[in-house]
C-alpha positions as CSV (number, residue, x, y, z in Angstrom):
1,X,0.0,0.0,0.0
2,X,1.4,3.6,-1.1
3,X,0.3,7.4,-0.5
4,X,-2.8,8.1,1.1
5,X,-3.4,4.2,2.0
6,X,-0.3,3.5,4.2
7,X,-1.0,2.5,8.0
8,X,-5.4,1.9,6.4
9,X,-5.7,-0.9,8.7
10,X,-9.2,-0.7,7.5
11,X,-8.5,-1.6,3.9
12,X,-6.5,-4.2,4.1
13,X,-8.8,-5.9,6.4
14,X,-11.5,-5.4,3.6
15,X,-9.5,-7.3,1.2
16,X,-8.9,-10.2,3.8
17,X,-12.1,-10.6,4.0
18,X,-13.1,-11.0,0.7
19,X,-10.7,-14.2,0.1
20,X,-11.4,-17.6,1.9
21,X,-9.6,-17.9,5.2
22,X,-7.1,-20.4,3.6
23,X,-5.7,-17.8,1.4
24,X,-2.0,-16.2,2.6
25,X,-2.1,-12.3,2.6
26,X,1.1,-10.3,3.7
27,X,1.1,-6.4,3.9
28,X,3.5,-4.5,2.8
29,X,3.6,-0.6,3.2
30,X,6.1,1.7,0.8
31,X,6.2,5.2,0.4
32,X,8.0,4.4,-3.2
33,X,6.6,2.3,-5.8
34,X,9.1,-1.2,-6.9
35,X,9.1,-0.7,-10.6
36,X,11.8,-3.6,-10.9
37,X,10.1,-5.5,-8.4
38,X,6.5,-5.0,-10.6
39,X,7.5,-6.1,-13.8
40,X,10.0,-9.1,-12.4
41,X,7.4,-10.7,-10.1
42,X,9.8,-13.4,-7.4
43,X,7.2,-16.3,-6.8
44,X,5.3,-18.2,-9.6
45,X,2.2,-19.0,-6.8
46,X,1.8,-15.6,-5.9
47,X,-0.4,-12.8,-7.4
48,X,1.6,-9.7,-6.3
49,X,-0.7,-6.2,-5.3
50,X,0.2,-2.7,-5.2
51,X,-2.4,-0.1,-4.4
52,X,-1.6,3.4,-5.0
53,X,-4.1,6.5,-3.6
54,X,-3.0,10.0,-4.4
55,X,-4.8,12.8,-3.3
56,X,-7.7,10.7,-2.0
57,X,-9.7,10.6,-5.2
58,X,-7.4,8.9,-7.5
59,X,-6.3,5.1,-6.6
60,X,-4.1,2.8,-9.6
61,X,-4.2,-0.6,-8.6
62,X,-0.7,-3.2,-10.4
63,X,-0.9,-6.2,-10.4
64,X,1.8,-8.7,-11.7
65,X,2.0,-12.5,-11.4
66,X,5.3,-14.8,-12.4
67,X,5.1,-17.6,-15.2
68,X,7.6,-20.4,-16.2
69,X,10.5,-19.2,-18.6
70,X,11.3,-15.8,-16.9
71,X,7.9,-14.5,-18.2
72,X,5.0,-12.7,-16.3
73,X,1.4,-11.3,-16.7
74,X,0.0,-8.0,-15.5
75,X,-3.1,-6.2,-14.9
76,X,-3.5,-2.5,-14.5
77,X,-6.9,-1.1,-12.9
78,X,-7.3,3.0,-12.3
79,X,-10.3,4.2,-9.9
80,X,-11.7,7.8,-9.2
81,X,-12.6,7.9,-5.9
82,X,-15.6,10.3,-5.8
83,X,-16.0,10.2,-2.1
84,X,-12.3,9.5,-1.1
85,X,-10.9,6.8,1.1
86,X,-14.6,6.8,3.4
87,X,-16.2,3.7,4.1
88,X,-17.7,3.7,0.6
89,X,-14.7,4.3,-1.3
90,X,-12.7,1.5,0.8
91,X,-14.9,-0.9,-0.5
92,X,-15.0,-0.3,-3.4
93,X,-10.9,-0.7,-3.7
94,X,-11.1,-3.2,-1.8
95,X,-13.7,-5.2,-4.3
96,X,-11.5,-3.9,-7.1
97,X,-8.2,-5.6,-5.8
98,X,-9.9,-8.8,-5.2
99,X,-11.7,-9.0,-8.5
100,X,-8.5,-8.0,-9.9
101,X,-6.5,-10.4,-8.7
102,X,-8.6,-13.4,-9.6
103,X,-9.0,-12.0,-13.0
104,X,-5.2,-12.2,-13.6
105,X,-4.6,-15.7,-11.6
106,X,-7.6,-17.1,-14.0
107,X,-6.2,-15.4,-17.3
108,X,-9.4,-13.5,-17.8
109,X,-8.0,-10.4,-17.5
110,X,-4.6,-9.0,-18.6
111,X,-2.6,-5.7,-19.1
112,X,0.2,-5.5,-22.1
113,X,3.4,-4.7,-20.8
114,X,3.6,-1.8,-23.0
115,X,0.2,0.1,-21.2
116,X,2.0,-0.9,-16.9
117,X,5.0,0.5,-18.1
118,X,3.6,3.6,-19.7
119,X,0.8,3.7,-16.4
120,X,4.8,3.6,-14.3
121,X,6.1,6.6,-16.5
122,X,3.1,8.9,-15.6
123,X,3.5,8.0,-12.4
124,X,7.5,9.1,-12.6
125,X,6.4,12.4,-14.4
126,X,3.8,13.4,-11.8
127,X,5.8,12.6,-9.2
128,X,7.0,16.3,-6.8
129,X,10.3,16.9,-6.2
130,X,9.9,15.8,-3.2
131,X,12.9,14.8,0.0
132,X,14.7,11.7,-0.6
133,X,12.4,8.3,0.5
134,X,13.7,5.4,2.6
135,X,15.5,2.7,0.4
136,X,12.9,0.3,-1.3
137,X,13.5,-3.0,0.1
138,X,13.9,-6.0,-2.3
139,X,11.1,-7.9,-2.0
140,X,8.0,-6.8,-3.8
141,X,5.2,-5.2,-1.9
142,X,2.2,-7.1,-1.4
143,X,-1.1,-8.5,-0.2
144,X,0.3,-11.6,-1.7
145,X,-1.8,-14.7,-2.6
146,X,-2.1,-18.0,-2.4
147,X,-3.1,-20.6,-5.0
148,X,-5.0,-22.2,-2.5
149,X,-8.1,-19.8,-3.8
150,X,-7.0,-18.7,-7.0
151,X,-7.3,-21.0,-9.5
152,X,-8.4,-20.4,-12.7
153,X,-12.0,-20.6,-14.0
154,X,-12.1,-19.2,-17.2
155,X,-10.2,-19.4,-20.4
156,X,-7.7,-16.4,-21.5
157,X,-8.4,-13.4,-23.0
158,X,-6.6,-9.9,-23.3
159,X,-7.8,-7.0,-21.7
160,X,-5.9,-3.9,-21.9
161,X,-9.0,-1.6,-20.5
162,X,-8.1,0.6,-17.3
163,X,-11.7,0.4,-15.9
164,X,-13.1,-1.9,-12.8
165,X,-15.9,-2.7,-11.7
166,X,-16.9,-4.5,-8.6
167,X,-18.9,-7.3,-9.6
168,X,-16.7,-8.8,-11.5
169,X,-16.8,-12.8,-11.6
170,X,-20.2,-12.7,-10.7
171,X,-21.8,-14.9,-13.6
172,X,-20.5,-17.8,-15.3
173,X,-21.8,-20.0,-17.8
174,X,-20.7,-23.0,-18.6
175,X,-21.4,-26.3,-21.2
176,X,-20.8,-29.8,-21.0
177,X,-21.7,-33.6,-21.4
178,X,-22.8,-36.7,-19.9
179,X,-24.2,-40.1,-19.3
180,X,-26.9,-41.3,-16.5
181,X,-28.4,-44.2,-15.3
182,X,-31.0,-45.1,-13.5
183,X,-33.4,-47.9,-12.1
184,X,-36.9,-48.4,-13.8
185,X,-38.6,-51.5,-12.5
186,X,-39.0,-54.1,-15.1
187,X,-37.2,-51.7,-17.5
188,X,-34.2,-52.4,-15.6
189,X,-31.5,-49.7,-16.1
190,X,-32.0,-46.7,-18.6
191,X,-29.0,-45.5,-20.0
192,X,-28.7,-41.8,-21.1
193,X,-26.4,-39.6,-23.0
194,X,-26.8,-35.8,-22.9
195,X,-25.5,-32.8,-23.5
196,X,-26.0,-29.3,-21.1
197,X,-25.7,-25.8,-20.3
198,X,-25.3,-24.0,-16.6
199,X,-25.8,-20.5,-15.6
200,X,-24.3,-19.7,-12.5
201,X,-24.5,-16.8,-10.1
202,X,-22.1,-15.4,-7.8
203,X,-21.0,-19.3,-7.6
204,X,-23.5,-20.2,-5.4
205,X,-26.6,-20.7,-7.4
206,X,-27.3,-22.2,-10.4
207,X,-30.1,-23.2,-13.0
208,X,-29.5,-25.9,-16.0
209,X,-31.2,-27.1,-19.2
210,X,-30.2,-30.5,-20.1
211,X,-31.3,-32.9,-23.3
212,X,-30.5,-36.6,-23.1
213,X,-31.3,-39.5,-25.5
214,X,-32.3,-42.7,-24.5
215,X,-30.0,-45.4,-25.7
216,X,-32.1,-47.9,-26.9
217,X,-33.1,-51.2,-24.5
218,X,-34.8,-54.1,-24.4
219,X,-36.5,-56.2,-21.5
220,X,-38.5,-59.7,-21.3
221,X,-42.0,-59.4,-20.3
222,X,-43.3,-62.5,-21.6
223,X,-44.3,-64.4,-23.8
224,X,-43.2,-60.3,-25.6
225,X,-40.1,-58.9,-25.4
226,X,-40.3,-55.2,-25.2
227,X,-38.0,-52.1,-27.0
228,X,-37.9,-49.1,-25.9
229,X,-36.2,-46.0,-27.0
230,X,-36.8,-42.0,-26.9
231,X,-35.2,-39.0,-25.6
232,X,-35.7,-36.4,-22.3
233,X,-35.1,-33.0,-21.1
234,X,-34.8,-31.5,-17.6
235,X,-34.5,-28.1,-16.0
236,X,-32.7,-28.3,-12.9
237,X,-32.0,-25.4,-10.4
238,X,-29.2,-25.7,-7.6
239,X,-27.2,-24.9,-4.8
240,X,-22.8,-25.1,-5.0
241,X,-20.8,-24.7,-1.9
242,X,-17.6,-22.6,-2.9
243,X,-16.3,-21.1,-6.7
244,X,-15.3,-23.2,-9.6
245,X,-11.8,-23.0,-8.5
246,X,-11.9,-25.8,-5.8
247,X,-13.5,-29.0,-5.4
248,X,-17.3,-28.2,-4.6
249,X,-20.4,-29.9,-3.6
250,X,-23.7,-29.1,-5.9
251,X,-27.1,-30.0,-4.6
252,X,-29.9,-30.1,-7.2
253,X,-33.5,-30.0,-7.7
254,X,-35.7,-29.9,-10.7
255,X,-37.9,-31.3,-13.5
256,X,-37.8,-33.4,-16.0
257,X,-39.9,-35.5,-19.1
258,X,-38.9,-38.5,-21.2
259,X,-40.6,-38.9,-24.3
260,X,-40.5,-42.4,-25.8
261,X,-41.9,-45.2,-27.5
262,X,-42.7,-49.0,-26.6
263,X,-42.9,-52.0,-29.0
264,X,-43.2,-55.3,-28.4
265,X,-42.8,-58.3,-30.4
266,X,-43.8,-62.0,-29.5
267,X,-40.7,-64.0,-28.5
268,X,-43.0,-67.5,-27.1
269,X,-44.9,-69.6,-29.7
270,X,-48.0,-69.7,-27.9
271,X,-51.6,-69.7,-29.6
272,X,-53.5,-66.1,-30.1
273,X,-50.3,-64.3,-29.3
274,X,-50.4,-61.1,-30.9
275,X,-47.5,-58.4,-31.3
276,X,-47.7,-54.9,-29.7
277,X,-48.2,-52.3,-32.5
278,X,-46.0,-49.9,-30.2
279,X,-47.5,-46.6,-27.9
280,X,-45.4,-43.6,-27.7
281,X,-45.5,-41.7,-24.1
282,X,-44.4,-39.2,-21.8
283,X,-43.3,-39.6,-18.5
284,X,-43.2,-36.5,-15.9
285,X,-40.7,-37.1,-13.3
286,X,-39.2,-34.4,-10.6
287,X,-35.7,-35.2,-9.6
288,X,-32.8,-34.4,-6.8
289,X,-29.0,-34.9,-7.4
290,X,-26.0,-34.3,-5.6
291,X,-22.8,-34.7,-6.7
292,X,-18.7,-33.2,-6.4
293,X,-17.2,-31.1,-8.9
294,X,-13.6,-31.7,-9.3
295,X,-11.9,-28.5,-11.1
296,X,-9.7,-29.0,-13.9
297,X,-8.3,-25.4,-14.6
298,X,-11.4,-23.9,-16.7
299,X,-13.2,-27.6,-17.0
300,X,-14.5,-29.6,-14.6
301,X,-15.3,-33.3,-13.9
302,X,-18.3,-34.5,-11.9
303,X,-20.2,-37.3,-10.3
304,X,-23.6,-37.2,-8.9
305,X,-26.0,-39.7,-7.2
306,X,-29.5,-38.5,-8.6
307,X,-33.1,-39.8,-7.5
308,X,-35.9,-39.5,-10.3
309,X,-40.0,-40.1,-8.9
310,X,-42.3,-40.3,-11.2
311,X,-45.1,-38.2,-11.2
312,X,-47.6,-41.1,-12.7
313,X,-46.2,-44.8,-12.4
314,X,-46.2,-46.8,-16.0
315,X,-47.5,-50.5,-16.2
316,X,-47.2,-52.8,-18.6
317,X,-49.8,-56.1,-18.4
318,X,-50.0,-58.9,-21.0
319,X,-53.7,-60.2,-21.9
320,X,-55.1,-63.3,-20.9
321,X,-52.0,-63.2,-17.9
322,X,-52.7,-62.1,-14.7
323,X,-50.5,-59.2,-12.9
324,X,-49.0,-56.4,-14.3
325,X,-45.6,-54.9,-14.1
326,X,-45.5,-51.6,-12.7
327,X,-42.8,-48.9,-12.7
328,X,-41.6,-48.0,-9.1
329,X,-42.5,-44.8,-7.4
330,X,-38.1,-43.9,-6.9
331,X,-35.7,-44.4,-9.7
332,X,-32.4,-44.4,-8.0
333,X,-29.2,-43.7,-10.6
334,X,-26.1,-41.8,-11.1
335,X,-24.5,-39.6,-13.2
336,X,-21.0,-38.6,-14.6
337,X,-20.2,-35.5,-16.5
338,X,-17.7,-32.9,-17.9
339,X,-17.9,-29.6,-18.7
340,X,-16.4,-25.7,-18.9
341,X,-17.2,-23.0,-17.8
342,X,-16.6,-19.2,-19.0
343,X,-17.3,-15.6,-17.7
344,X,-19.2,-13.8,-20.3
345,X,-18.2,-10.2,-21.1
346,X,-20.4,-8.3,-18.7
347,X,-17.9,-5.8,-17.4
């Protein structure tokens, strides 16, 4: 922290809060800005902050972080202040070095070079004549972070603009694909291949659209031998217990309809058998899942145990037999997906 933000207890507690507690900050106050120490960053797991507040109004947030081969990646934000460093305008720096610094660790944001070191020259130029400062020690100033919460979410993409905003990272979408299966009664298992797309908020809630097909099956309900294939879809609105960028649990709940078709054929020589012409129907089911996400940089892996209960129960009776077979009231199953997720441009 330089200028008008050294000793701000106040502000740097702001920014701790805002990460999970796992996450490593250490403070580090200057009365000079590092250049070296900026554009060579030391550690590769470490997103390196400096906030800068001149005159109370205007604050430049740098940002730099260290990649393999000697290179690094930056991120320059500039904020007017309209109501200074009060309790409005420390949040709101505070909310702009957070987002910051998970825009850089996730590539979603990033300064050229060329446009920190031409934000450093103004800063030389503007700078007073002023008496000499104490020597700039050699490691960089910080907050500095760990990877513990920062890893990425999003796929790369340049960003050279200078303005923040605070809700940053709040929505993410994200596609994917999958198989299920489940129990039916004398169906036996359903398997299911799909595709979907997520809408997440603040990574905490999300809705989904899903479309599966049914692979085809068969099952014995003699003296027939029924075939059934078709296709479903399912909305699905949930609950996720941390970002994308750690392992996360996801609760679901939601709705769903399979639309199929049955035909039977006669498999038993027996006299005045007939063949089913085949029915098509729709089955109504609601459904609850949970599941793990396992992050794989912007993709993820999942498994989910899932519980379908159908709205109306589907039998299937044979003439001239007594007894019918009947579809059960829960469907037990389970489910196995990847996916990826990506910020849309909203800032």
């Amino acid at each position: 922290m330089i200028g008008d933000v050294e000793g701000d207890p106040v502000l740097f507690e702001r920014i701790r809060s805002l990460f999970p507690a796992q996450t490593a900050l250490v403070l580090r106050q200057d009365r000079d800005l590092d250049q070296r120490a900026l554009l060579l960053p030391q550690r590769k797991d470490t997103v390196y902050i400096w906030i800068r507040v001149s005159e109370r109004s205007q604050a430049r947030v740098y940002l730099s972080l260290a990649e393999s081969g000697g290179q690094a990646r930056y991120l320059f934000r500039e904020i007017r202040l309209d109501s200074g460093l009060d309790e409005v305008g420390s949040e709101t720096l505070a909310e702009v070095a957070h987002s910051s610094a998970r825009a850089l660790w996730s590539r979603e944001q990033q300064s050229s070079r060329q446009t920190l070191v031409a934000a450093l020259e103004q800063e030389v130029a503007a700078a007073p004549a002023a008496p000499a400062a104490p020597a700039v020690p050699a490691r960089p100033p910080t907050p500095a972070l760990s990877p513990t919460s920062l890893t990425h979410d999003s796929p790369p993409q340049s960003a050279g603009s200078t303005n923040a905003h605070p809700n940053a990272n709040v929505y993410r979408l994200g596609l994917g694909a999958g198989g299920s299966t489940h129990s039916s009664g004398a169906e036996g298992w359903l398997q299911e291949l799909g595709a979907f797309m997520t809408f997440e908020y603040r990574a905490r809630l999300s809705l989904r659209v899903a479309v599966h097909y049914l692979i085809p099956t068969d099952f014995a309900l003699p003296p027939a031998r029924v075939h059934l294939n078709g296709a479903s879809g399912e909305f699905r609105a949930g609950w996720l217990s941390n970002d994308a960028t750690r392992m996360r649990v996801r609760l679901e709940g939601g709705l769903g309809v399979l639309f199929g078709r049955a035909q039977a054929t006669i498999v038993d020589d027996q006299p005045k058998a007939h063949a089913f012409s085949g029915q098509d129907f729709r089955r109504a089911y609601a459904l609850a899942a949970a599941g793990f996400e396992w992050p794989i940089g912007p993709a993820w892996i999942a498994a989910a145990a899932d519980l379908r209960v159908p709205l109306r129960t589907t039998s299937y009776e044979v003439s001239g037999q007594g007894g019918a077979s009947t579809s059960p009231w829960l469907c037990p199953g389970g489910t196995l997906e990847v996916g990826i997720g990506f910020d849309p441009a909203l800032r």
